[in-house]
KETORFI-314092 format. One record per residue (C-alpha): residue in three letters; x, y, z; chain; residue number from 1. Coordinates in nm, 2 decimals, always signed. Layout:
REC rest      u      v      w kette  nr
REC  ala      X      Y      Z     A NUM
...
***
This chain:
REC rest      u      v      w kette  nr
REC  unk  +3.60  -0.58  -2.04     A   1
REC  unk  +3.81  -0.35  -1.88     A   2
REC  unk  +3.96  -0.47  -1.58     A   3
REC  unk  +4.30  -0.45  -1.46     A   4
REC  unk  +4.55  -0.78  -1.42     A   5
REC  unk  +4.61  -0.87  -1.07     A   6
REC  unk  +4.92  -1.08  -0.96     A   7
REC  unk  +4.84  -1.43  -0.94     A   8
REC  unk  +4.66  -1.55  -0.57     A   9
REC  unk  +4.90  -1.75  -0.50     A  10
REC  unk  +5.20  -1.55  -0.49     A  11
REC  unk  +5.56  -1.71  -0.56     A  12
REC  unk  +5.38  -2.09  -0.53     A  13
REC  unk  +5.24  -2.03  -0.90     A  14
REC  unk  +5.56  -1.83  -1.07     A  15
REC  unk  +5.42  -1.96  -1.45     A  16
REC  unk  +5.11  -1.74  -1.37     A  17
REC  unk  +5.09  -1.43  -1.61     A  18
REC  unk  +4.91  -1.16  -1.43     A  19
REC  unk  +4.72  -1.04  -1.77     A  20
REC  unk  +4.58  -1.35  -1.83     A  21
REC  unk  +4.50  -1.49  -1.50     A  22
REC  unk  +4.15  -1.52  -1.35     A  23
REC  unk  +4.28  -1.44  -1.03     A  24
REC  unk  +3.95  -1.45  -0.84     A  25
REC  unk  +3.83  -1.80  -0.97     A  26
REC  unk  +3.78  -2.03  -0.65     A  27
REC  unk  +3.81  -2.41  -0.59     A  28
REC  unk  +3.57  -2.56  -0.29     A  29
REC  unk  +3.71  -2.92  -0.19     A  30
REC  unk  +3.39  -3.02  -0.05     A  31
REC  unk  +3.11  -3.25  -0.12     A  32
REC  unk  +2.90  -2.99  -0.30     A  33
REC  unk  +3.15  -2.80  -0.44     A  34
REC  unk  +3.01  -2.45  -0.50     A  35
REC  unk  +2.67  -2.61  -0.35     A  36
REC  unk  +2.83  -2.53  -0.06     A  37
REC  unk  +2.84  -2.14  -0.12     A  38
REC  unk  +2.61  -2.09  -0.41     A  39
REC  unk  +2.33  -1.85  -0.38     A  40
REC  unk  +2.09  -2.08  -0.49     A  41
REC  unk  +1.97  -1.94  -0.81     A  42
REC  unk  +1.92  -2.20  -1.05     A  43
REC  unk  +1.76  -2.07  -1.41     A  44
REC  unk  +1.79  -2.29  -1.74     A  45
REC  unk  +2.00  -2.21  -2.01     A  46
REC  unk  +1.82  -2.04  -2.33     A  47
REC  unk  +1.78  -2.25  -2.62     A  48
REC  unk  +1.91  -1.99  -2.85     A  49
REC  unk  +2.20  -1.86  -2.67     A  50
REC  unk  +2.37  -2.09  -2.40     A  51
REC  unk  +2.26  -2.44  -2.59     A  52
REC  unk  +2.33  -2.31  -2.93     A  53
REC  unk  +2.60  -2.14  -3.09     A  54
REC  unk  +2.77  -2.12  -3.46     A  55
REC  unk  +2.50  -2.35  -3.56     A  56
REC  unk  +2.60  -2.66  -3.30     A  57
REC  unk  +2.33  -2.78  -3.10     A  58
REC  unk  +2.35  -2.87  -2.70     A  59
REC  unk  +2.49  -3.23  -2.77     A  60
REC  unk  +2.17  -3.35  -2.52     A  61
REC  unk  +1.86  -3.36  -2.71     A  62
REC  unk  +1.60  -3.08  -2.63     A  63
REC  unk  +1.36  -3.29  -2.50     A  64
REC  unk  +1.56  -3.53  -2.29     A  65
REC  unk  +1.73  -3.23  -2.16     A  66
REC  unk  +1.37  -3.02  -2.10     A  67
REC  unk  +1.28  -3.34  -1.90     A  68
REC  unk  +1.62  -3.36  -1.70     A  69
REC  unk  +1.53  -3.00  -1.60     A  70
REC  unk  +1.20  -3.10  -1.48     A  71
REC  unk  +1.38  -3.36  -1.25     A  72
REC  unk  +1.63  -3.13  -1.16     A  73
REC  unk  +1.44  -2.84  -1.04     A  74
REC  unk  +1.20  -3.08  -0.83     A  75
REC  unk  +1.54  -3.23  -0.67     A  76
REC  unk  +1.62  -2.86  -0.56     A  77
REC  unk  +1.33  -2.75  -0.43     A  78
REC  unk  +1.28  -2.48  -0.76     A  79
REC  unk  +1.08  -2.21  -0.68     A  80
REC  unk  +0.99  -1.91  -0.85     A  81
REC  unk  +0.74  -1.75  -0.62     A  82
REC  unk  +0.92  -1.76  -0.32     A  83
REC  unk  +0.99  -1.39  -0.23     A  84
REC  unk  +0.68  -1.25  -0.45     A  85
REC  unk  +0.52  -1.06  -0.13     A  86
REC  unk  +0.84  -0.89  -0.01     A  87
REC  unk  +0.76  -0.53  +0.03     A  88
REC  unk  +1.08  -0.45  -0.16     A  89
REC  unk  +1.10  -0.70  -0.39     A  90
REC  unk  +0.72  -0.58  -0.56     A  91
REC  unk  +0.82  -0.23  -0.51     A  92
REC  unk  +1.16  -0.30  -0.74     A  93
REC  unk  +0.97  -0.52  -0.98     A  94
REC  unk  +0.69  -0.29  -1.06     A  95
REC  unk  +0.95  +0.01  -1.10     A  96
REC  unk  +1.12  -0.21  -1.32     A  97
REC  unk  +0.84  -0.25  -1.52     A  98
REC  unk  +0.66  +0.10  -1.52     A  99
REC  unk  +1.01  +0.23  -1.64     A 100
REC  unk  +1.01  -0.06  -1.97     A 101
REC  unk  +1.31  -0.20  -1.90     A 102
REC  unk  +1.20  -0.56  -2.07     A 103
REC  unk  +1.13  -0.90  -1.86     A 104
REC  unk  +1.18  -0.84  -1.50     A 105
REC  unk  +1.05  -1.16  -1.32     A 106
REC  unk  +1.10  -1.39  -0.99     A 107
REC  unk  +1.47  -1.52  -1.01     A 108
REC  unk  +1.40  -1.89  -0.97     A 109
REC  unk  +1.53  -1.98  -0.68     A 110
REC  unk  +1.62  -2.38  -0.49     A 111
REC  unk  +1.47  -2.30  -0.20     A 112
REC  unk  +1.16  -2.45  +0.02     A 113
REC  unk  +0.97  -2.17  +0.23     A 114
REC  unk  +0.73  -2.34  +0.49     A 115
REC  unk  +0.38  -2.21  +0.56     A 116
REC  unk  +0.57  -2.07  +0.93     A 117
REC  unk  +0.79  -1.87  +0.71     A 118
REC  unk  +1.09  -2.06  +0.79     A 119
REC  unk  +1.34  -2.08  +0.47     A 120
REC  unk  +1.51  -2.36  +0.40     A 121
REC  unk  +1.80  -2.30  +0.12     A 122
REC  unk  +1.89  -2.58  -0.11     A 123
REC  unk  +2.26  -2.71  -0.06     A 124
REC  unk  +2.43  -3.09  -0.15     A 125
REC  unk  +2.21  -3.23  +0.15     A 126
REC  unk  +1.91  -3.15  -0.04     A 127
REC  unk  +2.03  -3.39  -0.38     A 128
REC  unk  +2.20  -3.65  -0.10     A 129
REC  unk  +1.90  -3.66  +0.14     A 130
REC  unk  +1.97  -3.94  +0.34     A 131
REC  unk  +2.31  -4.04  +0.21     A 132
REC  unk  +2.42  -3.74  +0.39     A 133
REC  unk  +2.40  -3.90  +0.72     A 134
REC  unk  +2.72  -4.08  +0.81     A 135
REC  unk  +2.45  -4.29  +1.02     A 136
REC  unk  +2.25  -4.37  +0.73     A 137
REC  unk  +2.23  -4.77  +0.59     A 138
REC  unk  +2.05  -4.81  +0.30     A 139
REC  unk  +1.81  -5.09  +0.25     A 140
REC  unk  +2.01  -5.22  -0.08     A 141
REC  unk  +2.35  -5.16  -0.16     A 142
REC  unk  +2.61  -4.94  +0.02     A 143
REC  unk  +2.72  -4.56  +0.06     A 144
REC  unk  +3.05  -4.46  +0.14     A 145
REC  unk  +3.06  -4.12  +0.21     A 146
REC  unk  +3.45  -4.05  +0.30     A 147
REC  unk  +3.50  -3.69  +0.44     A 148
REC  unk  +3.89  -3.60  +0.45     A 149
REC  unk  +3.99  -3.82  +0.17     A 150
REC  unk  +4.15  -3.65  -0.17     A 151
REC  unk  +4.18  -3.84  -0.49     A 152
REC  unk  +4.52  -3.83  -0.64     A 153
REC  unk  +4.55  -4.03  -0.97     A 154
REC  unk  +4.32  -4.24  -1.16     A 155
REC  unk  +4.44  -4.63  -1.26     A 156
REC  unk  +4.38  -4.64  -1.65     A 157
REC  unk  +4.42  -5.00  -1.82     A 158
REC  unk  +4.42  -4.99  -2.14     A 159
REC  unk  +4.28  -5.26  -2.38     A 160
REC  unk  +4.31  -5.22  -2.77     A 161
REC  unk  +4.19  -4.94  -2.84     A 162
REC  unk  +3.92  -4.87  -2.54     A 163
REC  unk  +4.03  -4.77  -2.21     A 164
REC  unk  +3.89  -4.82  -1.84     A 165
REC  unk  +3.98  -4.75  -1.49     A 166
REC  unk  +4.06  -5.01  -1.29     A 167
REC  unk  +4.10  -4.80  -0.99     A 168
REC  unk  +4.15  -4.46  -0.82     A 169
REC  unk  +4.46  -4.38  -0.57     A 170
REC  unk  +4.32  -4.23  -0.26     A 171
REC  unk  +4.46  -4.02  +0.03     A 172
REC  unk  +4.30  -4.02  +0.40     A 173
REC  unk  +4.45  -3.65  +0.50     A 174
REC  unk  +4.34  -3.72  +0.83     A 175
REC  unk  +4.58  -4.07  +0.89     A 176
REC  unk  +4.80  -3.95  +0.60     A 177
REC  unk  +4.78  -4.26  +0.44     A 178
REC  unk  +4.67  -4.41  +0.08     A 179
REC  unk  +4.38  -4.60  +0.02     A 180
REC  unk  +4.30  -4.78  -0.31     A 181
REC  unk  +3.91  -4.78  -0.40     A 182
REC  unk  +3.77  -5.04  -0.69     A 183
REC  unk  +3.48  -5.01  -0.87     A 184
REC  unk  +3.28  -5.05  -1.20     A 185
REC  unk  +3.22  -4.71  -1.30     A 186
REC  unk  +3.39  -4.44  -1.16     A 187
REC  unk  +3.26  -4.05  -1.18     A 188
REC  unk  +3.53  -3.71  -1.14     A 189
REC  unk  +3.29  -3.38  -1.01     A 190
REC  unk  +3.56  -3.16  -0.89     A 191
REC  unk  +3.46  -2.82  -1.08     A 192
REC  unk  +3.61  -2.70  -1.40     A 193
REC  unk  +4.00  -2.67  -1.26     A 194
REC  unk  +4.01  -3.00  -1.06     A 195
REC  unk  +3.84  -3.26  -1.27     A 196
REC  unk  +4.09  -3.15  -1.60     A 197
REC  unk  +4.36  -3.15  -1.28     A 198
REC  unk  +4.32  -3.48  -1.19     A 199
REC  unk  +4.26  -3.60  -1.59     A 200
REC  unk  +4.61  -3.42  -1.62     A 201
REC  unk  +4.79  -3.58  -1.36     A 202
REC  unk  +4.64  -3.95  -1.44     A 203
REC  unk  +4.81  -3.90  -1.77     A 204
REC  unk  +4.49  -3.82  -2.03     A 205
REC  unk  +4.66  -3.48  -2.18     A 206
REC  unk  +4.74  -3.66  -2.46     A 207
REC  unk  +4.43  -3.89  -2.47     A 208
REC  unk  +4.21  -3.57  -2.52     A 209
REC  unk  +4.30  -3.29  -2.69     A 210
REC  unk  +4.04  -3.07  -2.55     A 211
REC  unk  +4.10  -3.16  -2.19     A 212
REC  unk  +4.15  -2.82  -2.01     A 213
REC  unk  +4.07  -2.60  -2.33     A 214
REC  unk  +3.77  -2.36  -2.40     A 215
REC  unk  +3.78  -2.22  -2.14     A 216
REC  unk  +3.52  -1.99  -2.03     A 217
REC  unk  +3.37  -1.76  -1.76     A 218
REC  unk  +3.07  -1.50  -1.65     A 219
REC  unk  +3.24  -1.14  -1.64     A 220
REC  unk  +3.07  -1.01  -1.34     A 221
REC  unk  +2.94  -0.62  -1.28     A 222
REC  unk  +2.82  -0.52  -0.98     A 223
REC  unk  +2.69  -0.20  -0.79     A 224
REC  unk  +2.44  -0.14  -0.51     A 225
REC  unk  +2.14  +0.09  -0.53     A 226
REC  unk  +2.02  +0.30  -0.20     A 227
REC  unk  +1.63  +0.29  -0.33     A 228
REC  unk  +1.51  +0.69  -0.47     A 229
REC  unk  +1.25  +0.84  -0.20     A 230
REC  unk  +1.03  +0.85  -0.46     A 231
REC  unk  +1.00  +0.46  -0.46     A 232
REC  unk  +0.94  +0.46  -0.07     A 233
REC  unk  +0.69  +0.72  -0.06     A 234
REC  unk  +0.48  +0.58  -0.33     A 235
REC  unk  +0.46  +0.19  -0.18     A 236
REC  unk  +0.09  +0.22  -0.21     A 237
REC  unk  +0.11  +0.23  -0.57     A 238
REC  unk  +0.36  -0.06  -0.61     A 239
REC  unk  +0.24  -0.33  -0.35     A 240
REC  unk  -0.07  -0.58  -0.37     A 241
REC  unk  -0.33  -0.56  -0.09     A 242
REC  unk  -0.13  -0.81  +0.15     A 243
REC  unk  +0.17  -0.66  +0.15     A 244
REC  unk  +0.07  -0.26  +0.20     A 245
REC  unk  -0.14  -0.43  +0.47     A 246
REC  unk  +0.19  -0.52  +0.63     A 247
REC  unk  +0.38  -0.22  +0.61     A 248
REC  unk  +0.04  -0.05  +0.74     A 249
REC  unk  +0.07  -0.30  +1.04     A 250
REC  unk  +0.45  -0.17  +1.06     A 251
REC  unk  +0.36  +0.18  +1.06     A 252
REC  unk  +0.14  +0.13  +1.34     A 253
REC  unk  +0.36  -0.06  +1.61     A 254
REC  unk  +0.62  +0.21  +1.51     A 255
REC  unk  +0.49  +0.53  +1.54     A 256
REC  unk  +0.82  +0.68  +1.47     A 257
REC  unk  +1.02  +0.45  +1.24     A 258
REC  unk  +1.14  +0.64  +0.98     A 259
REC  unk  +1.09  +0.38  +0.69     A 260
REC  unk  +0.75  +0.21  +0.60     A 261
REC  unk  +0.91  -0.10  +0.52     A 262
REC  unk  +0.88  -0.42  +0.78     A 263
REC  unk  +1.22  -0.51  +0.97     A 264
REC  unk  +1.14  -0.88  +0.89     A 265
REC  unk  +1.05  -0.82  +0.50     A 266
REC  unk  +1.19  -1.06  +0.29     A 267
REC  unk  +1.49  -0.96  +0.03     A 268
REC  unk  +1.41  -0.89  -0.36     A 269
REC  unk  +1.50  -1.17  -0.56     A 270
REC  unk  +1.43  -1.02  -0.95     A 271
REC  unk  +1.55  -1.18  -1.27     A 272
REC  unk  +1.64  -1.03  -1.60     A 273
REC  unk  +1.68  -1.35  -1.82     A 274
REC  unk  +1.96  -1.32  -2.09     A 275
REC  unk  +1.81  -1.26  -2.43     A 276
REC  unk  +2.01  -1.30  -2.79     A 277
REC  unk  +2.07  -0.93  -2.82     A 278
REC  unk  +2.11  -0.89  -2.46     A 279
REC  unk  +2.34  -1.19  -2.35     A 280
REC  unk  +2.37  -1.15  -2.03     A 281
REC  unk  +2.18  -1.21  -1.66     A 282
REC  unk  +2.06  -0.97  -1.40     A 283
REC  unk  +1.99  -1.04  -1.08     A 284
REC  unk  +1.87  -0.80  -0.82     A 285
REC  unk  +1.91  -0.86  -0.44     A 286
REC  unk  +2.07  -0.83  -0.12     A 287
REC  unk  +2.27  -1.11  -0.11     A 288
REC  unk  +2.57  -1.18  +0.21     A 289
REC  unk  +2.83  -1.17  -0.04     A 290
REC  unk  +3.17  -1.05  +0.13     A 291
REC  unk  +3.18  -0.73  -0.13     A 292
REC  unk  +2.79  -0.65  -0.07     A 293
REC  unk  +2.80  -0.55  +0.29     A 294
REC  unk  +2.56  -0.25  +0.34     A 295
REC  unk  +2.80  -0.18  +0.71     A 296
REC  unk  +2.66  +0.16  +0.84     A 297
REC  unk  +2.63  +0.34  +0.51     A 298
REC  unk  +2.27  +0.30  +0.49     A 299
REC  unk  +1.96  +0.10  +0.62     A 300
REC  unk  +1.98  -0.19  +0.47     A 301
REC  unk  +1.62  -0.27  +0.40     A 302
REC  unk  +1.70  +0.03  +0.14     A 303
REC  unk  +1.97  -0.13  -0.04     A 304
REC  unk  +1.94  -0.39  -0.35     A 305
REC  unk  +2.23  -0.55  -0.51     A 306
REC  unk  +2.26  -0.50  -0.89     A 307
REC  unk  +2.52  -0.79  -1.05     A 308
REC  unk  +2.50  -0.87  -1.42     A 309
REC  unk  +2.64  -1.19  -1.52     A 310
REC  unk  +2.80  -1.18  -1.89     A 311
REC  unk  +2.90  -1.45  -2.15     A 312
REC  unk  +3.22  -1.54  -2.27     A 313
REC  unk  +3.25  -1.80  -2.58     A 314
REC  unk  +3.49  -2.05  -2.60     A 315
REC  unk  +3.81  -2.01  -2.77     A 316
REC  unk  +4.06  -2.31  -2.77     A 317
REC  unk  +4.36  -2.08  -2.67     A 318
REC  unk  +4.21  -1.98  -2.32     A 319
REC  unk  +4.25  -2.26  -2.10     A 320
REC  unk  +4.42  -2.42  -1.77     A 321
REC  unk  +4.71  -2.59  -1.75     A 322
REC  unk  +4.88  -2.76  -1.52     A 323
REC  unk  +5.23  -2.72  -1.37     A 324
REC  unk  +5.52  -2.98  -1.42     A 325
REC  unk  +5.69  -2.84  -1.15     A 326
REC  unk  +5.47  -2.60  -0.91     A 327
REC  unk  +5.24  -2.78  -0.65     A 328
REC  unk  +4.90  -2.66  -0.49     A 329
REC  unk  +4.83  -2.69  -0.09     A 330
REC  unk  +4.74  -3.06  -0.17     A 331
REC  unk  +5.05  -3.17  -0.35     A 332
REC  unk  +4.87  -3.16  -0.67     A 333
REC  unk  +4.99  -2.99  -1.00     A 334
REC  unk  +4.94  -2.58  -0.94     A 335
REC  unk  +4.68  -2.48  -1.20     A 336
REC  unk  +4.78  -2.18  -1.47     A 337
REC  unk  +4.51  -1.97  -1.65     A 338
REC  unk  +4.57  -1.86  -2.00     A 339
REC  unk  +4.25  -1.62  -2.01     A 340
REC  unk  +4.22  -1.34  -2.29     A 341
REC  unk  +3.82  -1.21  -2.39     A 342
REC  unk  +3.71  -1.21  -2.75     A 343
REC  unk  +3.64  -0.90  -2.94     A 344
REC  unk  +3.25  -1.05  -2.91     A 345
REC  unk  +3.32  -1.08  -2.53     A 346
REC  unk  +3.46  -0.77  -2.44     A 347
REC  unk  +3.16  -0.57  -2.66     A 348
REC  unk  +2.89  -0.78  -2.47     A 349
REC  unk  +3.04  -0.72  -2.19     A 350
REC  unk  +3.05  -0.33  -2.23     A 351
REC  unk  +2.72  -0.30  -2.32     A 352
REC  unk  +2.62  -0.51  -2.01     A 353
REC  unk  +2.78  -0.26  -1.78     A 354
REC  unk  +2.58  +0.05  -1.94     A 355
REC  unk  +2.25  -0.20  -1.94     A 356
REC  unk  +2.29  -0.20  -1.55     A 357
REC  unk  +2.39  +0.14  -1.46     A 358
REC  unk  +2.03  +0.22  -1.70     A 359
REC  unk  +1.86  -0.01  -1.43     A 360
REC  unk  +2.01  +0.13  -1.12     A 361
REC  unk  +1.97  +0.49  -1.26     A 362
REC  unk  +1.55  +0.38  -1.24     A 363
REC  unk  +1.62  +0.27  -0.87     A 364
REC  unk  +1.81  +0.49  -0.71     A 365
REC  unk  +2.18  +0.66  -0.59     A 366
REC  unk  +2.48  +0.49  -0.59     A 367
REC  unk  +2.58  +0.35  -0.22     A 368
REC  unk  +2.91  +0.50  -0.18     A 369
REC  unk  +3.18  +0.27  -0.24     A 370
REC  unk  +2.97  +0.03  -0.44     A 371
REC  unk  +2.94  +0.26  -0.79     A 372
REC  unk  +2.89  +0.04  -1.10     A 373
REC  unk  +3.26  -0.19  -1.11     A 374
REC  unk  +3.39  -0.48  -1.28     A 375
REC  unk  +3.46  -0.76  -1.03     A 376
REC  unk  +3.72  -0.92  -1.07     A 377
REC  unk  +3.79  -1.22  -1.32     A 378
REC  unk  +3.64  -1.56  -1.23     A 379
REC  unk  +3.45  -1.40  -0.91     A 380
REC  unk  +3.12  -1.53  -1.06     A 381
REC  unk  +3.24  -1.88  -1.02     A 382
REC  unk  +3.08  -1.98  -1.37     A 383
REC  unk  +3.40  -2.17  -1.54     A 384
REC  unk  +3.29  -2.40  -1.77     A 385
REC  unk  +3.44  -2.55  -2.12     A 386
REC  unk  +3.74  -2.69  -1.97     A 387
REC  unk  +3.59  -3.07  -1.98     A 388
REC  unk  +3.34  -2.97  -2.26     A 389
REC  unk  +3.07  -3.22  -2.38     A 390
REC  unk  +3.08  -3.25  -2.77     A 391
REC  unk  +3.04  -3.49  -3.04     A 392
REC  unk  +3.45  -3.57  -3.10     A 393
REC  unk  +3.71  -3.59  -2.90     A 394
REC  unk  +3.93  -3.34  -3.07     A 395
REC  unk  +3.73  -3.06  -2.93     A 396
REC  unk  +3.54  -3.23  -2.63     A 397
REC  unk  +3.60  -3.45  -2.36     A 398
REC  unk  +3.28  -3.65  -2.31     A 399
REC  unk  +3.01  -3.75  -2.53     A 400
REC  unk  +2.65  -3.69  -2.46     A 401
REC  unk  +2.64  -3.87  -2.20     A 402
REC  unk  +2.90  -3.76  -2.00     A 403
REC  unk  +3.14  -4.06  -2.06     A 404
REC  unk  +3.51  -3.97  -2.14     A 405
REC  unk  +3.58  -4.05  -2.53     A 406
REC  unk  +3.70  -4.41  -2.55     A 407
REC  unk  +3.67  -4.50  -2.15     A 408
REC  unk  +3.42  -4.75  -2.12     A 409
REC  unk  +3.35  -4.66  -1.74     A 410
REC  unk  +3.49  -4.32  -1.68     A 411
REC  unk  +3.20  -4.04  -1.64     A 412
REC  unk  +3.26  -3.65  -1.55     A 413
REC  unk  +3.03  -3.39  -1.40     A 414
REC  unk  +2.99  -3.02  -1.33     A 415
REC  unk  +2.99  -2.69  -1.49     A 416
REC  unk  +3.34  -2.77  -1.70     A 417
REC  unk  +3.10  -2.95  -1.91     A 418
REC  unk  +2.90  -2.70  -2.07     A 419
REC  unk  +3.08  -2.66  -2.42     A 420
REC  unk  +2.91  -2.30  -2.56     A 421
REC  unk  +2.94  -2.05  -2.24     A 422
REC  unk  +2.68  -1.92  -2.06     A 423
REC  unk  +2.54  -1.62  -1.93     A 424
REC  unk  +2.31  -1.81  -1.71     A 425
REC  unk  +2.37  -1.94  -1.37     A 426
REC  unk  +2.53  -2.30  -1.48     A 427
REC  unk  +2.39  -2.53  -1.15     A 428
REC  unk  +2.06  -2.61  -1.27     A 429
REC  unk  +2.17  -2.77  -1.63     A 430
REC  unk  +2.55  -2.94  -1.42     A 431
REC  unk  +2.22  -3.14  -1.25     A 432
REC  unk  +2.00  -3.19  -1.56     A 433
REC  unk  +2.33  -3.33  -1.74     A 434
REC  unk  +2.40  -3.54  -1.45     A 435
REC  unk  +2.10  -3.70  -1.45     A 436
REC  unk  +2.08  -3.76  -1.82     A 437
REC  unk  +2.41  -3.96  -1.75     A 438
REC  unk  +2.26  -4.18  -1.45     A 439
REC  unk  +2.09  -4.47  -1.68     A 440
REC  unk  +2.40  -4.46  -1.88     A 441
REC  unk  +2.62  -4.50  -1.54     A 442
REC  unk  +2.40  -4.77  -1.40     A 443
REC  unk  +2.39  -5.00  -1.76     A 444
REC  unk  +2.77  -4.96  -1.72     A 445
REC  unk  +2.75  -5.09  -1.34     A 446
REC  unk  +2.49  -5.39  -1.39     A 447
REC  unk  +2.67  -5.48  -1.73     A 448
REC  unk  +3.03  -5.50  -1.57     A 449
***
């Protein structure tokens, strides 16, 4: 992969950070949801033979449980994978796609509900919370706590022989600037792949767990946008079912004069090119409010799709994130370092991902000036993952199958920094499924204790 270092974002607050192996656009989000809270909802499941295998180890879940977790998961979020299947544009893309033989284009599922109005609801951490979400909210049994503008600073460990536990986390209210302690039985970190290892780190379990921090991987990301050939427009009727050349007919009627066929209020394209063993890598065609997608006056944008191809990187114990003895973050926190170098494999996948999209976009259309095919840059994608790996030993994981830390008896990690094996795919959907397959586990801790 061919992308040029960039000083470190945090300027002279993160001196340790070398600019060739930094992932200088990888981003945190402090909020309940973490990358829920920004995500564009796309939520496919890993493929057996690529992201849940890989030099003949196995997905520590077993297939079933985790094909049933899935299940559960995708019915939390709303999965659909129909949602956008009469856009104009998105049928017009698809079936050029597949006139031209360019393998499995399909609906990108999607966690997203679309009412019979129209109206589009998009799947974000209110959709797993429901009710919970409302500070208002009591339930019938039990309690929930939801405490906004509070930052945990250090887990309690006790140790006893040779199992471990947490007997409590230190907490700060940021609002009142003042500590509160919180008890419980079982205690679960979901901060994302660079805060959960940070807050590991700074409780004292670097030498606890050798992996903690380690394998380290991330999505290279390509990306270009695609002003759709004239041939495509001109030839809708051969592209569209019934319904939807009914509705740019409908268009072209109430106006007379418009110079595209295509209805203001159509829907985006939402296509998926699953990864495949030889091809390990994700499309996923669009128009997407990304910060780097905006159309601005270059075009109309009903004519524009976003092209990004998500790539694999495998984990390597060397590439990692560490964490400063010296250097602080905004929160007080040690500063995180990345120590990020591609394989030989990676960088060779990663090539031939960047020629498989420009072949794609060269079937669509010109190049929307200033978006030509590019490498964005490193940890844009926001797929890090490995750096609190599930595994089957603690000398190269951090938690077992079911998400528990080796040797704590009530200590339980989530989110992407679990998925040992990198992945091409989006991560979200499987962060849930694992989640889930850890909820028995968490409540036989609570009712046990």
């Amino acid at each position: 992969m061919s992308v040029p270092a960039s000083p470190s974002p945090f300027g002279e607050a993160n001196p340790e950070q070398a600019a060739e192996t930094n992932l200088n656009a990888a981003k945190i989000a402090r909020a309940v949801g973490g990358e829920g809270t920004t995500w564009a909802c796309a939520v496919p499941q890993f493929v057996p033979h690529l992201e849940l295998t890989w030099q003949g180890q196995e997905y520590p879940i077993d297939a079933v449980a985790l094909e049933s977790q899935y299940k559960k998961a995708g019915d939390l979020l709303d999965r659909s994978f129909d949602a956008f299947k009469d856009s104009v544009r998105h049928q017009a893309v698809k079936n050029t796609l597949l006139a031209a033989g360019l393998r499995t284009v399909t609906e990108l599922p999607l966690a997203v509900r679309v009412a019979n109005d129209g109206k589009i609801t998009w799947a974000g951490s209110d959709t797993l919370l429901g009710p919970l979400s409302d500070p208002a909210f009591t339930p019938a049994t039990g309690s929930f706590t939801l405490l906004s503008q509070h930052q945990c600073t250090k887990l309690i460990i006790a140790t006893d022989k040779e199992r471990r536990r947490v007997s409590g986390v230190e907490v700060r209210d940021l609002i009142a600037d003042a500590p509160v302690d919180i008890v419980a039985k079982a205690y679960v970190v979901a901060g994302g792949a660079v805060l959960t290892p940070q807050l590991l780190s700074v409780s004292g379990l670097d030498d606890h767990l050798p992996a903690l921090g380690r394998y380290l991987t991330e999505s290279p990301l390509a990306f270009c946008q695609v002003v759709l050939k004239k041939e495509i427009i001109d030839g809708l009727a051969g592209l569209l079912t019934e319904d939807a050349l009914a509705r740019v007919r409908a268009h072209q009627q109430k106006n007379e004069n418009a110079p595209l066929p295509i209805p203001f209020d159509d829907a985006p394209p939402n296509l998926f090119i699953p990864p495949t063993t030889d091809k390990p890598w994700h499309a996923q065609i669009q128009r997407v409010a990304h910060s780097y997608g905006d159309s601005g006056a270059r075009a109309d944008d009903r004519v524009v799709v976003d092209l990004r191809w998500y790539g694999i990187c495998r984990p390597r114990k060397e590439n990692r994130v560490s964490f400063s003895p010296t250097a602080k973050d905004d929160h007080g926190m040690p500063q995180p370092v990345f120590h990020f170098t591609p394989g030989e494999e990676d960088n060779a996948n990663t090539q031939a991902m960047m020629e498989d999209m420009i072949q794609v976009a060269q079937v669509l259309g010109g190049y929307l000036p200033g978006s030509e095919p590019q490498w964005m840059a490193p940890g844009l994608a926001g797929h890090l993952a490995g750096t609190t790996r599930m595994g089957t030993d603690r000398q190269t994981s951090v938690v077992d199958s079911h998400s528990r830390v080796w040797d704590f008896d009530n200590l339980y990690l989530g989110g992407n920094g679990l998925h040992p094996f990198g992945n091409a795919s989006s991560p979200t959907l499987t962060s849930i499924a694992t989640a889930l397959h850890a909820a028995d586990t968490i409540t036989a801790t609570v009712q046990n204790t």
